[in-house]
C-alpha positions in Angstrom: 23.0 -3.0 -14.6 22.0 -0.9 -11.5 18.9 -2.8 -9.6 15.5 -0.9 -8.8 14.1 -1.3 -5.1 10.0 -1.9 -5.7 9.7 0.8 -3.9 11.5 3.0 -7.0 9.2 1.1 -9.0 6.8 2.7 -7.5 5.5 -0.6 -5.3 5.2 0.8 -1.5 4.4 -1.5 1.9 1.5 -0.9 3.9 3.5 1.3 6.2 5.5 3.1 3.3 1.7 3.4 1.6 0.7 5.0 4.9 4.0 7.4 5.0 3.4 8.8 1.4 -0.7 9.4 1.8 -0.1 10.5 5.2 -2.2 8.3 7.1 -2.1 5.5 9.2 -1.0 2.0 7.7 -4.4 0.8 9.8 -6.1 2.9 7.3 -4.0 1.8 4.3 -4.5 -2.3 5.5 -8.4 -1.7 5.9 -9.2 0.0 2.3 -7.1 -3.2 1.1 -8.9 -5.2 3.0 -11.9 -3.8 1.9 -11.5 -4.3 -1.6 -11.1 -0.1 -2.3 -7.1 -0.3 -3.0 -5.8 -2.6 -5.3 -2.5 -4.2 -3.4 -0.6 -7.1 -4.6 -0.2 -10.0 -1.5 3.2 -11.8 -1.2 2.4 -15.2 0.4 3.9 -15.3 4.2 6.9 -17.1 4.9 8.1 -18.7 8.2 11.0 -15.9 7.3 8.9 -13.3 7.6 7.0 -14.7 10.9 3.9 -15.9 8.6 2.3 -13.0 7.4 1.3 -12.2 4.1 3.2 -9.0 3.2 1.3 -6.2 0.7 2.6 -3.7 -1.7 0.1 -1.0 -3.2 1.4 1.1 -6.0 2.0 4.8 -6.0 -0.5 5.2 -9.0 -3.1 3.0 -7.1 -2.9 5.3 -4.3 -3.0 9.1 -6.1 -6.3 7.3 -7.9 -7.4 6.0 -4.8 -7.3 9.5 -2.6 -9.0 11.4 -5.1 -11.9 8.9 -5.0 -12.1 9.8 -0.9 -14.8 12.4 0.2 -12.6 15.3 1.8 -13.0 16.2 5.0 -14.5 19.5 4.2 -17.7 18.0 2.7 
């Protein structure tokens, strides 16, 4: 059985999140933070030097942009 990265499941880090809207991950971690894009939070680790490590779904991205005023209004 061939094994699917998260990221082929559609599940993207912060700075893969940031790559495929085309912003910064700053902007990606603050609309998490701020409660406008859903991200699920992978407790830290001593492994991973103690930080909590977020994925945010293609899907909950697309939805996401279109809710954002363009920059044109």
């Amino acid at each position: 059985m061939a094994r699917t990265s998260i990221a082929d499941a559609g599940w993207l880090p912060i700075s893969g999140a940031g790559r495929y809207a085309m912003l910064a991950p700053e902007v990606i971690r603050g609309a998490i933070v701020r409660g406008e894009l859903p991200a699920y939070v992978k407790p830290a680790t001593r492994v991973e030097g103690g930080r909590p490590q977020y994925r945010v779904s293609k899907k909950d991205i697309d939805e996401w942009m279109r809710s954002q005023p363009s920059a044109r209004e």
